[in-house]
C-alpha positions as CSV (number, residue, x, y, z in Angstrom):
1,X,-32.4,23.3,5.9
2,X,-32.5,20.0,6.0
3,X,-31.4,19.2,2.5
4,X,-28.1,21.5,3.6
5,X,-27.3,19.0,6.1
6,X,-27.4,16.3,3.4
7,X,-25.2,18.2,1.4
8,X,-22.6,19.2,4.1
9,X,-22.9,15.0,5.5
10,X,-22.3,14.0,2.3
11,X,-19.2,16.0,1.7
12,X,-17.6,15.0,5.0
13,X,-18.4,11.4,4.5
14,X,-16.1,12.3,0.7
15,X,-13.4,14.0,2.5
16,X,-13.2,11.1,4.8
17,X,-13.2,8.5,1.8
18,X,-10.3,10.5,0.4
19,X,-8.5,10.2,3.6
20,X,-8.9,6.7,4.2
21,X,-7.9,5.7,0.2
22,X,-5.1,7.9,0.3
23,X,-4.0,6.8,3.5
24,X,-4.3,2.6,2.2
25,X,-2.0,4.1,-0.8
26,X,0.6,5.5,1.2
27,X,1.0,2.3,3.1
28,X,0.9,0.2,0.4
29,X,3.7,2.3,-1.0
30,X,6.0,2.1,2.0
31,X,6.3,-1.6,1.9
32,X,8.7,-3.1,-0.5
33,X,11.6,-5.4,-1.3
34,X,13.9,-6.9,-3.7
35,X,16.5,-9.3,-3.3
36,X,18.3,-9.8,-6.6
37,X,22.0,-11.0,-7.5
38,X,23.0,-7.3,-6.6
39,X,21.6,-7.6,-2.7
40,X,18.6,-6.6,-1.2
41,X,16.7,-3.3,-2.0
42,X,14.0,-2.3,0.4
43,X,11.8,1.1,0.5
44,X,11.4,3.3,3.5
45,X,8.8,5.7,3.6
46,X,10.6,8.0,2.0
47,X,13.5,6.1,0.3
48,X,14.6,3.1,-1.5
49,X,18.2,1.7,0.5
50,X,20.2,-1.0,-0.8
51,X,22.1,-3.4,1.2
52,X,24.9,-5.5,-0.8
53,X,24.9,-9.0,-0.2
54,X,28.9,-8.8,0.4
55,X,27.5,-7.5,3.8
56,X,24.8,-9.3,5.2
57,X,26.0,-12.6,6.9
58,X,22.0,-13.7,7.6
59,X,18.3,-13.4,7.6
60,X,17.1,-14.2,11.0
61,X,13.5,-13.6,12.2
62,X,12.1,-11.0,14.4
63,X,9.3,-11.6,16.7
64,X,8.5,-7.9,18.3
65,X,5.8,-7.4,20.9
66,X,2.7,-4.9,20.2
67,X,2.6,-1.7,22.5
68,X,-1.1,-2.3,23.6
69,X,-1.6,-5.2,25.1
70,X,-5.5,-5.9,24.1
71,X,-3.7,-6.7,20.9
72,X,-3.3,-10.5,20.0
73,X,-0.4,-12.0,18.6
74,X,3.2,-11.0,18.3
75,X,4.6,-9.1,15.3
76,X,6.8,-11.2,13.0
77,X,9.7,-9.1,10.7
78,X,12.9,-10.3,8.9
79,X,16.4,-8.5,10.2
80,X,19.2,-8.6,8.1
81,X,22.4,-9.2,10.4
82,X,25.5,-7.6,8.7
83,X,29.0,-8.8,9.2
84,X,30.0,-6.0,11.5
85,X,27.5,-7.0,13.9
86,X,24.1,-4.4,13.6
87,X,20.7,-5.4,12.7
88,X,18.8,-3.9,9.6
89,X,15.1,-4.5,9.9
90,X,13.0,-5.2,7.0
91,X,10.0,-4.2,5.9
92,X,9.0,-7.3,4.6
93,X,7.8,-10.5,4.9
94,X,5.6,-9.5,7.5
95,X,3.2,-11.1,9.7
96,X,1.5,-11.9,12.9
97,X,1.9,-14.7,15.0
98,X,-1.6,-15.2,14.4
99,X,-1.3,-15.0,10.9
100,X,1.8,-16.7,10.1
101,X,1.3,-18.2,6.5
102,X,2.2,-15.8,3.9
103,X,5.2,-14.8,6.4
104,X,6.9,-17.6,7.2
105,X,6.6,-18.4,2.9
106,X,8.3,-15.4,2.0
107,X,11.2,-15.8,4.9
108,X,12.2,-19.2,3.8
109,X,12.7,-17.7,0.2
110,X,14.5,-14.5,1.6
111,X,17.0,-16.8,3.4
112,X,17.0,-18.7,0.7
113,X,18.1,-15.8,-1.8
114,X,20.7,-14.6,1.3
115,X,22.3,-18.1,1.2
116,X,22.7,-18.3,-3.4
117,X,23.7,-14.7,-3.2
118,X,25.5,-13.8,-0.6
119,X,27.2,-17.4,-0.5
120,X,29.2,-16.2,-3.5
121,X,30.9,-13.4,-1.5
122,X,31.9,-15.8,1.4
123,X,35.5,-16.7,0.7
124,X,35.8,-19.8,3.3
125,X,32.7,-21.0,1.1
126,X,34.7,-21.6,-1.9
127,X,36.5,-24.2,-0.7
């Protein structure tokens, strides 16, 4: 009897390693962005969107606030602002304020991108 409840353990403590890699997967896979001459492409969870730099007019950051309290830190996101006035958020960079490194790197080169790219499409800059 005993060796049954091994066995049965044993075969929840698989299902629940399943669940947990599968579940690492599927968030790795919902994060993603590329900002290329074209504009920026970013995925959802279900779907890859494309924004044209013709309509973005910035990158600005986003600091959001976590629904639980006992949490420390704010959330930090990029928002594309487009010329007509509305906010696209980003999926990515992405950071805490507690963890603001690898975030605050990979805004600087977002703007950076928004400003070569989307500069070129900005008739008063031509002058």
């Amino acid at each position: 009897m005993d060796r049954a409840c091994a066995l049965g353990d044993a075969g929840v403590c698989a299902v629940v390693l399943v669940a947990v890699y599968l579940t690492c997967e599927i968030a790795g896979f919902r994060r993603g962005l590329v900002a290329d001459r074209e504009g920026l492409r970013f995925r959802t969870i279900l779907r890859w969107r494309r924004l044209a730099w013709i309509e973005v007019a910035r990158i600005e950051r986003m600091q959001v606030e976590w629904a639980d309290s006992a949490r420390r830190g704010d959330r930090l996101r990029a928002v594309a602002v487009l010329h007509d006035g509305s906010r696209v958020a980003l999926p990515l960079p992405y950071g805490t304020t507690q963890r603001r490194h690898p975030y605050e790197e990979e805004m600087l080169e977002l703007q950076a991108a928004c400003e070569r790219f989307a500069g070129r499409h900005d008739e008063s800059r031509r002058i």
